[in-house]
DSSP file (Angstrom, degrees, kcal/mol; ACC not computed):
  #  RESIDUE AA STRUCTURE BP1 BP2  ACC     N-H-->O    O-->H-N    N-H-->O    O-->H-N    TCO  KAPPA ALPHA  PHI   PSI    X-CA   Y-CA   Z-CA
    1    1 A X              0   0    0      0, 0.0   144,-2.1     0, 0.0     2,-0.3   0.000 360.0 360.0 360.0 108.9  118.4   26.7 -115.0
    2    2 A X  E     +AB  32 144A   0     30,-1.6    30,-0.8   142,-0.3     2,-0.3  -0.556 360.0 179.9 -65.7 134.0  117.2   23.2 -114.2
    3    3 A X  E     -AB  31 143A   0    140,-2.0   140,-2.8    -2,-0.3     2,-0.5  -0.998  18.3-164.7-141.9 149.3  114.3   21.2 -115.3
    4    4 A X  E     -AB  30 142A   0     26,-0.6    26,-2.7    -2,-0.3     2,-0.4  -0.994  20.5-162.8-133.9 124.1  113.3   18.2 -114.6
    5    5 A X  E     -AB  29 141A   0    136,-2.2   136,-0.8    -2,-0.5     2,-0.4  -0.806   9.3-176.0-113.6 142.2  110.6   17.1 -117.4
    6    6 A X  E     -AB  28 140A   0     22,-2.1    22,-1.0    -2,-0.4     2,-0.4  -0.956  29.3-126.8-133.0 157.8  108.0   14.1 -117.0
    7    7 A X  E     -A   27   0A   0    132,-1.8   129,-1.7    -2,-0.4   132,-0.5  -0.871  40.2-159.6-106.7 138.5  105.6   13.1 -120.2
    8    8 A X  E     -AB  26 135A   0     18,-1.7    18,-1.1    -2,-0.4   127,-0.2  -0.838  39.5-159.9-120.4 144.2  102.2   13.2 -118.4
    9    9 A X  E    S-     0   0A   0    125,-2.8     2,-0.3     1,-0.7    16,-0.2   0.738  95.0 -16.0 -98.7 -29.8   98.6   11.7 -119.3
   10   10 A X  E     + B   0 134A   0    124,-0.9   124,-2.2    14,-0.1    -1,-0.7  -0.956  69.6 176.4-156.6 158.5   97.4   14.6 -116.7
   11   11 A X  E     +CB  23 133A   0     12,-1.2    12,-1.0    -2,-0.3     2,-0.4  -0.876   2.6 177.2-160.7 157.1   98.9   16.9 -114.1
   12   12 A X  E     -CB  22 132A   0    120,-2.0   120,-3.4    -2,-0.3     2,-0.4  -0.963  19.0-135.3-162.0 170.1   97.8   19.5 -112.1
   13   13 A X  E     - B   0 131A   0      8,-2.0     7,-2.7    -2,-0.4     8,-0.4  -0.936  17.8-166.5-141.8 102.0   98.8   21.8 -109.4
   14   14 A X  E     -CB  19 130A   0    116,-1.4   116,-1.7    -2,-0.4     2,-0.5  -0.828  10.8-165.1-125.9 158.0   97.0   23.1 -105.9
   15   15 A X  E >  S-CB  18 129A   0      3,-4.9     3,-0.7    -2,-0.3   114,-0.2  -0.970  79.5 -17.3-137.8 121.1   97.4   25.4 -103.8
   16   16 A X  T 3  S-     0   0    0    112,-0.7    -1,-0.2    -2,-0.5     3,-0.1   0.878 127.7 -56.7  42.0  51.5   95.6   25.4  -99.9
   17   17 A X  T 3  S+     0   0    0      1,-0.2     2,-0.6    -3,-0.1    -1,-0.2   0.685 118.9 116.9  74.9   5.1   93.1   22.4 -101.7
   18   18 A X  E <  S-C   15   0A   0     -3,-0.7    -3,-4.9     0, 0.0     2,-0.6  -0.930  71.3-120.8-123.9 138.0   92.2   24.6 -104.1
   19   19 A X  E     +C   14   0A   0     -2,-0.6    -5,-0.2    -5,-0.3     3,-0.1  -0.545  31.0 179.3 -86.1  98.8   93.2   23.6 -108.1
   20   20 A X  E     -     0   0A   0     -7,-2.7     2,-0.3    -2,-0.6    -6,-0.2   0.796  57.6 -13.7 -45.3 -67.5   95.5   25.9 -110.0
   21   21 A X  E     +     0   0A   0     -8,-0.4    -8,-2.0   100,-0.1     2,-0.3  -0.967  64.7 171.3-152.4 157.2   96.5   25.2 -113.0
   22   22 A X  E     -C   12   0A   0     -2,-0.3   -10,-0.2   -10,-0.2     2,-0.2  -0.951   7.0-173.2-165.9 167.5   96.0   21.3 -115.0
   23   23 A X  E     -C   11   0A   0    -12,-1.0   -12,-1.2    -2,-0.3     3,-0.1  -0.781  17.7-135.7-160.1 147.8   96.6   20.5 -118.3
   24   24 A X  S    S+     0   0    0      1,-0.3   -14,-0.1   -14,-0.2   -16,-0.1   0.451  80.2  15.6 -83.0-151.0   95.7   16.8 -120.0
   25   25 A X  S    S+     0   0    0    -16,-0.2    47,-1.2    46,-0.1     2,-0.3  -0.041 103.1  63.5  -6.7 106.2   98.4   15.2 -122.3
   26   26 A X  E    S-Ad   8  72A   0    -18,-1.1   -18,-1.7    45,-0.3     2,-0.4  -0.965  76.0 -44.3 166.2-149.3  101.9   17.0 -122.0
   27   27 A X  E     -Ad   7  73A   0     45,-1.9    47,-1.3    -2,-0.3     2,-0.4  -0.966  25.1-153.0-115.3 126.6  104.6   17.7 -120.1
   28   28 A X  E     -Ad   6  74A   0    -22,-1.0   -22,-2.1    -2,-0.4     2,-0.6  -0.778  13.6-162.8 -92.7 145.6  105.5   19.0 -116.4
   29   29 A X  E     -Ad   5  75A   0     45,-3.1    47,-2.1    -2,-0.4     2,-0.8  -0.915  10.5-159.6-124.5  97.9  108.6   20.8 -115.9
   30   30 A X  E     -Ad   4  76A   0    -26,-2.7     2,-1.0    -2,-0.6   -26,-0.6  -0.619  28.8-164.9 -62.9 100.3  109.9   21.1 -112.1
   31   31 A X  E     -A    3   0A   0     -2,-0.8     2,-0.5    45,-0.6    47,-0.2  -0.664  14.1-171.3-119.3 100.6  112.3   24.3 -113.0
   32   32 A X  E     -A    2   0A   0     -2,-1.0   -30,-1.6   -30,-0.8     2,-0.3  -0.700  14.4-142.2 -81.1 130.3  114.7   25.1 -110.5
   33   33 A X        -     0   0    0     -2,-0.5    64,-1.7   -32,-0.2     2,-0.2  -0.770  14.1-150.8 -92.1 151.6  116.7   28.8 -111.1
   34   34 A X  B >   -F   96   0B   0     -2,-0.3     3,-0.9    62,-0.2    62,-0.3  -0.585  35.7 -77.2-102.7 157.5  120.4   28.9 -110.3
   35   35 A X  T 3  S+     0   0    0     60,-2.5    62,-0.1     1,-0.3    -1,-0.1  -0.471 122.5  19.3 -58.6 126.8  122.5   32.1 -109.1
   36   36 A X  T 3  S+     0   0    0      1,-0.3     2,-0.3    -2,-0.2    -1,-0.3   0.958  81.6 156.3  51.2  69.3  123.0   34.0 -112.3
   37   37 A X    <   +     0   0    0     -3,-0.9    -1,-0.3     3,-0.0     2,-0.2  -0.886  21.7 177.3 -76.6 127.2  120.3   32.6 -114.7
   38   38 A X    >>  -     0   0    0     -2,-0.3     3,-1.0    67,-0.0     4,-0.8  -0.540  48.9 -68.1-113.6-177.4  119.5   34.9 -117.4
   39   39 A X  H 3> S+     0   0    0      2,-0.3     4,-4.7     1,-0.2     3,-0.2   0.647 124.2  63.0   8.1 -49.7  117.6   35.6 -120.3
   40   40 A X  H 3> S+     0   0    0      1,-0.3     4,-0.6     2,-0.2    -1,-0.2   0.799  97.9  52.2 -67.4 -36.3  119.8   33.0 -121.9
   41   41 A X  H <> S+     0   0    0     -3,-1.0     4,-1.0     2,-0.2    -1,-0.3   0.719 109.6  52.1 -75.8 -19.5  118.7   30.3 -119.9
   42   42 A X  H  X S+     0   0    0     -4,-0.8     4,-2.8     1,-0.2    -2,-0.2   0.878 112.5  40.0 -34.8 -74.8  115.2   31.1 -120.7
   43   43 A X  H  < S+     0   0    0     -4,-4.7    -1,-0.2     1,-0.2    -2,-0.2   0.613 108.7  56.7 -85.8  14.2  115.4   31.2 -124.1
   44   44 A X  H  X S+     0   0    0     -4,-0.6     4,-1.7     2,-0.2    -2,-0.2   0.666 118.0  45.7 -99.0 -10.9  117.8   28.0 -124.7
   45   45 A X  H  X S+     0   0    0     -4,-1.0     4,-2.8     3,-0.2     5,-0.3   0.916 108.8  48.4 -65.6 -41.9  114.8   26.4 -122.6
   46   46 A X  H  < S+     0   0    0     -4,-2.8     4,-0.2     1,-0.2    -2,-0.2   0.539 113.2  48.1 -72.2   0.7  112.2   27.6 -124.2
   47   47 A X  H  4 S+     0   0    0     -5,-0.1    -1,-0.2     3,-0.1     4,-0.1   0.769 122.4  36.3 -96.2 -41.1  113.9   26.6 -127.7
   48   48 A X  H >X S+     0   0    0     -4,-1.7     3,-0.6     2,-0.1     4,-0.5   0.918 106.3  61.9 -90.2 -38.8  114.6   23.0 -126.3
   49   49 A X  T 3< S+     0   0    0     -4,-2.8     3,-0.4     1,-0.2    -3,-0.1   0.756 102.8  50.0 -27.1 -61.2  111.7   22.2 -124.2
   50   50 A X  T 34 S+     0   0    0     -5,-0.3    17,-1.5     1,-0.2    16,-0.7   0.591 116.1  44.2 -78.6  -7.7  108.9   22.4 -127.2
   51   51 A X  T <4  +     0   0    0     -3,-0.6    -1,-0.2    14,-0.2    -2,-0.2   0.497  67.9 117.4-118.5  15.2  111.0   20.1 -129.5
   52   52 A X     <  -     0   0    0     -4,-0.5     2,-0.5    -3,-0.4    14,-0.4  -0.532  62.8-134.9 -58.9 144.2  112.1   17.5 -127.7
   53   53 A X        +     0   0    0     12,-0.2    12,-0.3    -2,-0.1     9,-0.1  -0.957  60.8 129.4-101.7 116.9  110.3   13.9 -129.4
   54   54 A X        +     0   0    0     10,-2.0     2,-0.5    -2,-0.5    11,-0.2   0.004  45.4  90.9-149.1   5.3  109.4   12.4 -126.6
   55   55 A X  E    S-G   64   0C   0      9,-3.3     9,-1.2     7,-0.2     8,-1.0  -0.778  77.7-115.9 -80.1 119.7  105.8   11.9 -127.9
   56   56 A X  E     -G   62   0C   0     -2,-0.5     6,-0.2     6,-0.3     2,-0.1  -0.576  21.6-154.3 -74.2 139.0  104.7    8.6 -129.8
   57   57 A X    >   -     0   0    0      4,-1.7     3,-2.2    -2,-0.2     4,-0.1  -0.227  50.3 -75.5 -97.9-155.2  103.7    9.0 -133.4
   58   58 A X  T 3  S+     0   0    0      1,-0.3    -1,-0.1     2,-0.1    -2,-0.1   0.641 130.8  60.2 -85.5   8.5  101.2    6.3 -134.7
   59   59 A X  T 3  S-     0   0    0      2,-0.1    -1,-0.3     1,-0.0     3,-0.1   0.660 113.4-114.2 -89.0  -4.1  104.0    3.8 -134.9
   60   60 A X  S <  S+     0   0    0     -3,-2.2     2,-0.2     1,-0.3    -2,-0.1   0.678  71.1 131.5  89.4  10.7  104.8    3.9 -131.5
   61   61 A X        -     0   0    0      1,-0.1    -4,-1.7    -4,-0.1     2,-1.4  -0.619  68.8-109.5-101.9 174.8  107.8    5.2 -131.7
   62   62 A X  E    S+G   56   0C   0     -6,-0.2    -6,-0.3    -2,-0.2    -7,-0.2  -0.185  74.2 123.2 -86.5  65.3  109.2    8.3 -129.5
   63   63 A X  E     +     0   0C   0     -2,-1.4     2,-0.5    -8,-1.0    -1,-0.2   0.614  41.0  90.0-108.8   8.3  109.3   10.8 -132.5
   64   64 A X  E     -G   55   0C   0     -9,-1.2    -9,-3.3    -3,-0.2   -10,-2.0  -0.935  56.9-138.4-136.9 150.1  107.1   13.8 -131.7
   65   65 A X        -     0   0    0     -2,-0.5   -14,-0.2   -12,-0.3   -12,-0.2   0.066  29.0-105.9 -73.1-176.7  107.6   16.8 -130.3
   66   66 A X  S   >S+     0   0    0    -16,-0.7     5,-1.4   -14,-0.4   -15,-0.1   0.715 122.4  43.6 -28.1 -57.3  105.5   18.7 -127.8
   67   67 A X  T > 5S+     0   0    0    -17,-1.5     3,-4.3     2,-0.2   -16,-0.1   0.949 115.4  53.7 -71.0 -65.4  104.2   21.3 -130.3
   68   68 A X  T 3 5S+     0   0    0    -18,-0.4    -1,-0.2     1,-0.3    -2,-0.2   0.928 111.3  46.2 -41.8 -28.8  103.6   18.2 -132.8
   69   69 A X  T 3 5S-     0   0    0     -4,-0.1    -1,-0.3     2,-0.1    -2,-0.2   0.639  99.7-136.5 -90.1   0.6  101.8   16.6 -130.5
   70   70 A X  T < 5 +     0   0    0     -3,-4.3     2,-0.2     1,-0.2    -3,-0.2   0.746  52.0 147.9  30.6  43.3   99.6   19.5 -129.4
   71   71 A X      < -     0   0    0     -5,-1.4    48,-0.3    -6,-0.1   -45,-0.3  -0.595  42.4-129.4 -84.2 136.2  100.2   18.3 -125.3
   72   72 A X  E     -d   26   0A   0    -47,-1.2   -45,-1.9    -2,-0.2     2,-0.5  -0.458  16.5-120.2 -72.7 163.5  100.2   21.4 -122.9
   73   73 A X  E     -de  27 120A   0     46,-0.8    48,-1.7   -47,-0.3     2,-0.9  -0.965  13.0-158.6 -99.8 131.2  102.7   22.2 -120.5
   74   74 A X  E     -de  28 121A   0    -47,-1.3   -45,-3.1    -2,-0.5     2,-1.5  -0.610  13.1-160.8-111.7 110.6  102.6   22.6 -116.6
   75   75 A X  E     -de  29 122A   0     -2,-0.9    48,-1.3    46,-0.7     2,-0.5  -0.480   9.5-178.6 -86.4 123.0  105.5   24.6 -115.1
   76   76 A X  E     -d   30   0A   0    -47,-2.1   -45,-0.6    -2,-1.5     2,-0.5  -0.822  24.2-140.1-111.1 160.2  106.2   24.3 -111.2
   77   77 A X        +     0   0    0     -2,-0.5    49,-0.3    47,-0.2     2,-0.2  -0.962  28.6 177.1-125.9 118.0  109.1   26.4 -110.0
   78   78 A X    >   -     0   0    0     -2,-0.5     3,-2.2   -47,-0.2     4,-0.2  -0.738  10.2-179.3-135.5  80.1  111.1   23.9 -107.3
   79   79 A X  G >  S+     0   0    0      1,-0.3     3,-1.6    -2,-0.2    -1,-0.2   0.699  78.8  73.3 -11.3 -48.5  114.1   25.6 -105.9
   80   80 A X  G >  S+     0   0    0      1,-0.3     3,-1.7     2,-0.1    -1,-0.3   0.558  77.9  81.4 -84.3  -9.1  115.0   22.8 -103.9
   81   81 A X  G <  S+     0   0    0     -3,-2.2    -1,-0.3     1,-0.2    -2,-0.2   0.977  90.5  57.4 -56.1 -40.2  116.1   21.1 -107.7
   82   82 A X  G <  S+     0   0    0     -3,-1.6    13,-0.4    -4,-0.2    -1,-0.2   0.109  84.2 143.4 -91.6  24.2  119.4   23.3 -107.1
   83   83 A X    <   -     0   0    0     -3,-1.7     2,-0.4    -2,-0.2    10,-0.2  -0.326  45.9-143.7 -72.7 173.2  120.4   21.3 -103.2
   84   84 A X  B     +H   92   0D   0      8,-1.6     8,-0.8     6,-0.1     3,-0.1  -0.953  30.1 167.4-129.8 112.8  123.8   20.8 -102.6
   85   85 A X        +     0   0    0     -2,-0.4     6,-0.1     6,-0.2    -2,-0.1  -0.156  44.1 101.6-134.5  50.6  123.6   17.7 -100.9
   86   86 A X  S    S+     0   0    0      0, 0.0     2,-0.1     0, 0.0    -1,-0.1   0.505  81.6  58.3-121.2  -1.7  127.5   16.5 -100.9
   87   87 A X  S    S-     0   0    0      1,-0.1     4,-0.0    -3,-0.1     5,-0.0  -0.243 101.4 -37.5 -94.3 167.3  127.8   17.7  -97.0
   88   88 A X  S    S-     0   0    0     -2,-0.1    -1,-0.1     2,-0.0     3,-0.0   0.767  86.1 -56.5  18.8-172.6  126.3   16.9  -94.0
   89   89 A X  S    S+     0   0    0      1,-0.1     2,-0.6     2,-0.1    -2,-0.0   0.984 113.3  60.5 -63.5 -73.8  122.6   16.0  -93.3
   90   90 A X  S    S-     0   0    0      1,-0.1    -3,-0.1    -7,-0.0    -1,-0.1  -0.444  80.7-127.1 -78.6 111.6  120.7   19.4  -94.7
   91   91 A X        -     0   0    0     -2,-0.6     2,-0.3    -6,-0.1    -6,-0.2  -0.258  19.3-131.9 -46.5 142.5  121.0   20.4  -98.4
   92   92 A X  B     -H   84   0D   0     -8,-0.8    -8,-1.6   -10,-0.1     3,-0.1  -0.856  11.3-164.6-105.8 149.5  122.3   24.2  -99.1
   93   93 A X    >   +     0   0    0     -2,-0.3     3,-1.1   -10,-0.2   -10,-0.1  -0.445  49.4 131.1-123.8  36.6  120.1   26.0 -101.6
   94   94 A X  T 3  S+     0   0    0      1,-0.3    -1,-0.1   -12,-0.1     4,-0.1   0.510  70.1  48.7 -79.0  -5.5  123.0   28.4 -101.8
   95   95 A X  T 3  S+     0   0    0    -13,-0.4   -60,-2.5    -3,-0.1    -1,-0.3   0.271  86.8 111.4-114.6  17.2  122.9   28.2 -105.5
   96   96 A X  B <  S-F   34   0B   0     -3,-1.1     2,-0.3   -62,-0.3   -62,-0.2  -0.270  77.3-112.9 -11.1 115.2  119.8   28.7 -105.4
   97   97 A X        -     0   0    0    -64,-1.7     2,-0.2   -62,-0.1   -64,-0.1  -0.686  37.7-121.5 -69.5 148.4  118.4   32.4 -106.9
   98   98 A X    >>> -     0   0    0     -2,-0.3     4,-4.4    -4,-0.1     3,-3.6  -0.478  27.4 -91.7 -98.1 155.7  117.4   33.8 -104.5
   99   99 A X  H 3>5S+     0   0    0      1,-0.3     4,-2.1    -2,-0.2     5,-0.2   0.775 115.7  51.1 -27.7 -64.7  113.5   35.0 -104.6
  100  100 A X  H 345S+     0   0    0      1,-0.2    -1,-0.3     2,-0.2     4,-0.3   0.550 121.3  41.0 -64.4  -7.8  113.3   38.7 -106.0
  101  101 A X  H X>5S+     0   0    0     -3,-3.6     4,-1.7     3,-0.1     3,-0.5   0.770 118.7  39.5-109.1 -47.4  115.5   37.3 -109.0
  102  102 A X  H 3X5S+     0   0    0     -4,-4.4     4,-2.5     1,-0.2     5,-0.3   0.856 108.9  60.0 -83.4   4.1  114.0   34.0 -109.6
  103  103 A X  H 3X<S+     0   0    0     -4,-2.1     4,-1.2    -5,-0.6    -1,-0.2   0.945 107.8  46.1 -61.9 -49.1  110.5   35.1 -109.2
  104  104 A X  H <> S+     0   0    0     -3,-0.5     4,-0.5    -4,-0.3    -1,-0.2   0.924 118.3  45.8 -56.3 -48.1  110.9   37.8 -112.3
  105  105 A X  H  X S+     0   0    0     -4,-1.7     4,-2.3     2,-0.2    -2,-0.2   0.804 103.9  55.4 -71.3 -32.2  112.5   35.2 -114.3
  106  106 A X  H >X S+     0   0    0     -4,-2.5     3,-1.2    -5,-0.4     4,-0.8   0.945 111.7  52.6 -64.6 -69.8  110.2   32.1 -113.7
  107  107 A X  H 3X S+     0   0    0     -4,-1.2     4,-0.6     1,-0.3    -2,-0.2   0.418 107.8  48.7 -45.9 -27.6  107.7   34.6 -115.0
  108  108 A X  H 3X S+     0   0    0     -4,-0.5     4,-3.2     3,-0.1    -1,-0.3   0.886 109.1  51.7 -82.0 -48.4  109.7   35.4 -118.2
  109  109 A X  H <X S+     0   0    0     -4,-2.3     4,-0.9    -3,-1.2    -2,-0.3   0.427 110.5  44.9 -75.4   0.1  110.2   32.1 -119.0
  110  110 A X  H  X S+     0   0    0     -4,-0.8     4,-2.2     2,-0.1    -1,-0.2   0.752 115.7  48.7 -92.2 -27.0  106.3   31.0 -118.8
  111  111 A X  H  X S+     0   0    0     -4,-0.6     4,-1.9    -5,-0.3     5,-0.3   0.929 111.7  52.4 -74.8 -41.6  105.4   34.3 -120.7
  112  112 A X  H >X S+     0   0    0     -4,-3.2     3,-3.7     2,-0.2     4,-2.2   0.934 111.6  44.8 -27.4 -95.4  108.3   33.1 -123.3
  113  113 A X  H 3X>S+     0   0    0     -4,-0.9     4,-2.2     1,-0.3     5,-1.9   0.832 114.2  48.4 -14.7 -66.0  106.7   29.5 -123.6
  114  114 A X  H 3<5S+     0   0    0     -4,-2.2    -1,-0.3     1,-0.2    -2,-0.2   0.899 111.4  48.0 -61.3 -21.9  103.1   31.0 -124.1
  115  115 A X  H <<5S+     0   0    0     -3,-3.7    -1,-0.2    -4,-1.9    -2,-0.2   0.813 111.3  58.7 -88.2 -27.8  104.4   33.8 -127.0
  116  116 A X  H  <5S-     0   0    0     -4,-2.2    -1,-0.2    -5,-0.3    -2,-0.2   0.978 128.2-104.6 -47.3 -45.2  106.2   30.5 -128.5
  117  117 A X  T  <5S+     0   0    0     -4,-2.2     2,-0.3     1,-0.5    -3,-0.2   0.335  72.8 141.4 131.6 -24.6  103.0   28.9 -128.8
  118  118 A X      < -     0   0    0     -5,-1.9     2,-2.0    -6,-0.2    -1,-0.5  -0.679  56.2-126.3 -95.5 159.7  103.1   26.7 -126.1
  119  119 A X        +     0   0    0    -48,-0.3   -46,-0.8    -2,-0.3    -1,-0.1  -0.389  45.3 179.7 -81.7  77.6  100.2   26.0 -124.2
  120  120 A X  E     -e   73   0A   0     -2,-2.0     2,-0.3   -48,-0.2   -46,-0.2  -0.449  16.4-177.9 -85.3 157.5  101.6   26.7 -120.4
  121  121 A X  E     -e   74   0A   0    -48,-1.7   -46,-0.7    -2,-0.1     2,-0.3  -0.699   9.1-155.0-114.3 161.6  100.4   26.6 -117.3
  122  122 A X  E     -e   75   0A   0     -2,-0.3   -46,-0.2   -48,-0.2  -109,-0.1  -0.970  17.0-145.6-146.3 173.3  101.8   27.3 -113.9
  123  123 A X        -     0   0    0    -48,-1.3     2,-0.3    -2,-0.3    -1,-0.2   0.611  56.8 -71.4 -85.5-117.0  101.6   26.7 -110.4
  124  124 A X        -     0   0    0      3,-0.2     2,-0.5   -47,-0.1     3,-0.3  -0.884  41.3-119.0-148.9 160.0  102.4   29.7 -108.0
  125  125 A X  S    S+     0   0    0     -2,-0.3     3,-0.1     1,-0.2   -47,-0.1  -0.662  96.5   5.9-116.5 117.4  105.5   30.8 -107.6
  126  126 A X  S    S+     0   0    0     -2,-0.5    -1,-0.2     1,-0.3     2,-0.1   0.216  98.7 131.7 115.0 -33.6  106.7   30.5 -103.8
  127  127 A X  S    S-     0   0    0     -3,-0.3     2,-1.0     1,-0.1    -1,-0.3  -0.232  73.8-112.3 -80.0 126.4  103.5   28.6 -102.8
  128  128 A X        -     0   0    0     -2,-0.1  -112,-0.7    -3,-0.1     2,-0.3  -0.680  50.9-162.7 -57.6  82.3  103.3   25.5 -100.9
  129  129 A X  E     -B   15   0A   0     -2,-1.0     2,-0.3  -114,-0.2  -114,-0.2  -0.465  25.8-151.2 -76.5 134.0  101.9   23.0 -104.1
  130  130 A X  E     -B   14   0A   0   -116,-1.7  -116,-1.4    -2,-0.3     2,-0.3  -0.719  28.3-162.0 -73.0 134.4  100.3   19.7 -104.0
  131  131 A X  E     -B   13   0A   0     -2,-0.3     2,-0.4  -118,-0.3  -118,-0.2  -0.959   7.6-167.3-160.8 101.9  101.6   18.6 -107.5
  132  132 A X  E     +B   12   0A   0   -120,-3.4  -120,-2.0    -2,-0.3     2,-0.2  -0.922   9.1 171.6-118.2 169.9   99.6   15.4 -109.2
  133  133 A X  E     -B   11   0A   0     -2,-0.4     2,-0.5  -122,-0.3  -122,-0.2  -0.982  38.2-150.4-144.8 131.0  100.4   13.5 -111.8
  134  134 A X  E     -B   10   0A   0   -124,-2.2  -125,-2.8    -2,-0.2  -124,-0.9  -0.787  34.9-145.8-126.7 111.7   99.8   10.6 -113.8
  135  135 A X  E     -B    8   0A   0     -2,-0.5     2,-0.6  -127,-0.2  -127,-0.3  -0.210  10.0-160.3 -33.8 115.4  103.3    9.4 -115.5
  136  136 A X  E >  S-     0   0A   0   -129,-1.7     3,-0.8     3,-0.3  -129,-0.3  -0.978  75.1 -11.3-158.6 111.6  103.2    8.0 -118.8
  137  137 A X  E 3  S-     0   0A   0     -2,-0.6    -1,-0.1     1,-0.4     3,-0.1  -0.325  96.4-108.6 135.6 -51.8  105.8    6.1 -119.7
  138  138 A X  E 3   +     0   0A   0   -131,-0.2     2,-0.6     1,-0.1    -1,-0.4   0.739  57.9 177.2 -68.0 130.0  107.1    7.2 -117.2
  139  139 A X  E <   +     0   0A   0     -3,-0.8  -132,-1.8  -132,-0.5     2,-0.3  -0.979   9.2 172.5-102.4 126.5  109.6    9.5 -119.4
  140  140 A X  E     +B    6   0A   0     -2,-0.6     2,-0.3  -134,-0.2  -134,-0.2  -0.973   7.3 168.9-135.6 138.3  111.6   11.6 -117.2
  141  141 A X  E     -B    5   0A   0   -136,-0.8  -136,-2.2    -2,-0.3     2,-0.4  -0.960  23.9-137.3-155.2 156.1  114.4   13.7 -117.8
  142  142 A X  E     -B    4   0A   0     -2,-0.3     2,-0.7  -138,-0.2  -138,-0.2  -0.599  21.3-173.0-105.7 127.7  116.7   16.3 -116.4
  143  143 A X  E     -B    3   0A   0   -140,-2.8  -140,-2.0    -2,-0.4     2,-0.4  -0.926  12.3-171.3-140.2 153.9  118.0   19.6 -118.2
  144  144 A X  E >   -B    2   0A   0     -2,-0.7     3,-0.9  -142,-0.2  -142,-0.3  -0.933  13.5-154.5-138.8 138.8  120.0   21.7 -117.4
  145  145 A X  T 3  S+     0   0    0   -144,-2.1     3,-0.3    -2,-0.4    -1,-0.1   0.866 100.4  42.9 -80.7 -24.2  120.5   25.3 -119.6
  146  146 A X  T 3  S+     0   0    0      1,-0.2    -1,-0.3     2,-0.1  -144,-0.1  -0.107  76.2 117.7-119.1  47.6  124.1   25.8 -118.5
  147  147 A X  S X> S+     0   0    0     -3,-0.9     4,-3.9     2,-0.2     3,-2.3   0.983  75.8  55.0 -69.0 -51.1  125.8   21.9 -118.7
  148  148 A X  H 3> S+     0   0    0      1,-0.4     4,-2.7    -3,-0.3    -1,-0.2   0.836 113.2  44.6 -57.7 -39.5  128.5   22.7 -121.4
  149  149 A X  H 3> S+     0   0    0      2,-0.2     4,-0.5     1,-0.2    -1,-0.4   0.326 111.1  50.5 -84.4   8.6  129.6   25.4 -119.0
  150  150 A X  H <> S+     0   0    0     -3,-2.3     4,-1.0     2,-0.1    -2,-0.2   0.557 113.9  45.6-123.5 -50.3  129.4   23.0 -115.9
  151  151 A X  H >X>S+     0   0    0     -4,-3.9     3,-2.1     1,-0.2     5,-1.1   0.992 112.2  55.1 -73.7 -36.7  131.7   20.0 -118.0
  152  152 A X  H ><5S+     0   0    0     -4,-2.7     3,-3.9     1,-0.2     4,-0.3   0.936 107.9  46.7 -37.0 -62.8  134.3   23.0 -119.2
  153  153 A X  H 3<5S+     0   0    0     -4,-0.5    -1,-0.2     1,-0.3    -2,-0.2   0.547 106.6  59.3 -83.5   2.9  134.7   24.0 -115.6
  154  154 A X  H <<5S-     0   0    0     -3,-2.1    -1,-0.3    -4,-1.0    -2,-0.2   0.523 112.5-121.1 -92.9   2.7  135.2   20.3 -114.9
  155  155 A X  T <<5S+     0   0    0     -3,-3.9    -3,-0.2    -4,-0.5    -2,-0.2   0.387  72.8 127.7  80.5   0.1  138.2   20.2 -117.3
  156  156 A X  S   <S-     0   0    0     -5,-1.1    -1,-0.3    -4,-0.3     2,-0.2  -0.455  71.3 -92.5 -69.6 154.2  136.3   17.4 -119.6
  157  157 A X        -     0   0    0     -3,-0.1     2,-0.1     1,-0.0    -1,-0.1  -0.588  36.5-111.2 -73.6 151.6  136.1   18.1 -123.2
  158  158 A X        -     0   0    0     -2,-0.2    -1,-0.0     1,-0.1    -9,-0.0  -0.352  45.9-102.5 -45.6 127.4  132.8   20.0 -124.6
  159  159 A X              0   0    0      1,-0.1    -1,-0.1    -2,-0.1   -11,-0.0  -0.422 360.0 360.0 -77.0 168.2  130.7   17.3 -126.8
  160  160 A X              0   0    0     -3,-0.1    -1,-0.1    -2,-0.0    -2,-0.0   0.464 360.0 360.0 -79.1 360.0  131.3   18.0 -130.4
């Protein structure tokens, strides 16, 4: 499972002109699922997501979390996070989940977030989105649930 997180002053999500889901202060998470995402990837987002410090506390420094900071979160579901773009012209989404799996699972992991605590939002799952934003910071960053397992299979060592 992929995410791609930006720290947000606002964001929101619409769907044929009409406005879905928004949240002020927080973060949006662009979350692409991969072929054989599980449970695991779920909860090792839903563990890392809300505690990342990527907040300023009153010094200005980056030292609070999501939950400390009491910022919401807006979940998008973007498939197209997983292209294969090392070929030719046109990305394959061939590690891509495919619909009927990641559709159940996006849908586990937002009901996860919200039984954490956190205050999620979503888009619709499938849906052609208009996605705004306003970027603050901008902080951006990419995670990805199954990296350790991605550098094994690249024969690098595992960080300690």
């Amino acid at each position: 499972m992929i995410a791609v997180l930006q720290r947000v002053g606002r964001a929101s999500v619409s769907v044929g002109g009409e406005r879905v889901a928004s949240i002020g202060r927080g973060l949006l998470a662009l979350v692409g699922i991969g072929e054989g995402d599980d449970r695991q990837d779920v909860d090792w987002m839903v563990r890392k997501v809300p505690e990342l410090r990527l907040f300023e506390d009153a010094e200005g420094k980056m030292d609070l979390s999501l939950r400390e900071s009491g910022g919401g979160l807006l979940l998008v579901s973007q498939f197209t996070l997983l292209a294969d773009c090392r070929r030719g012209r046109r990305p394959s989404f061939s590690s891509a989940a495919p619909p009927e799996v990641a559709g159940p699972l996006f849908e586990e992991l937002v009901a996860a977030f919200r039984s954490a605590g956190v205050a999620a939002e979503t888009g619709v799952f499938r849906a052609t989105m208009e996605v705004e934003l306003v970027n603050d910071g901008p902080v951006t960053l990419i995670l990805d649930s199954r990296i350790e397992e991605k550098v094994s299979r690249r024969g690098a060592p595992k960080p300690a």
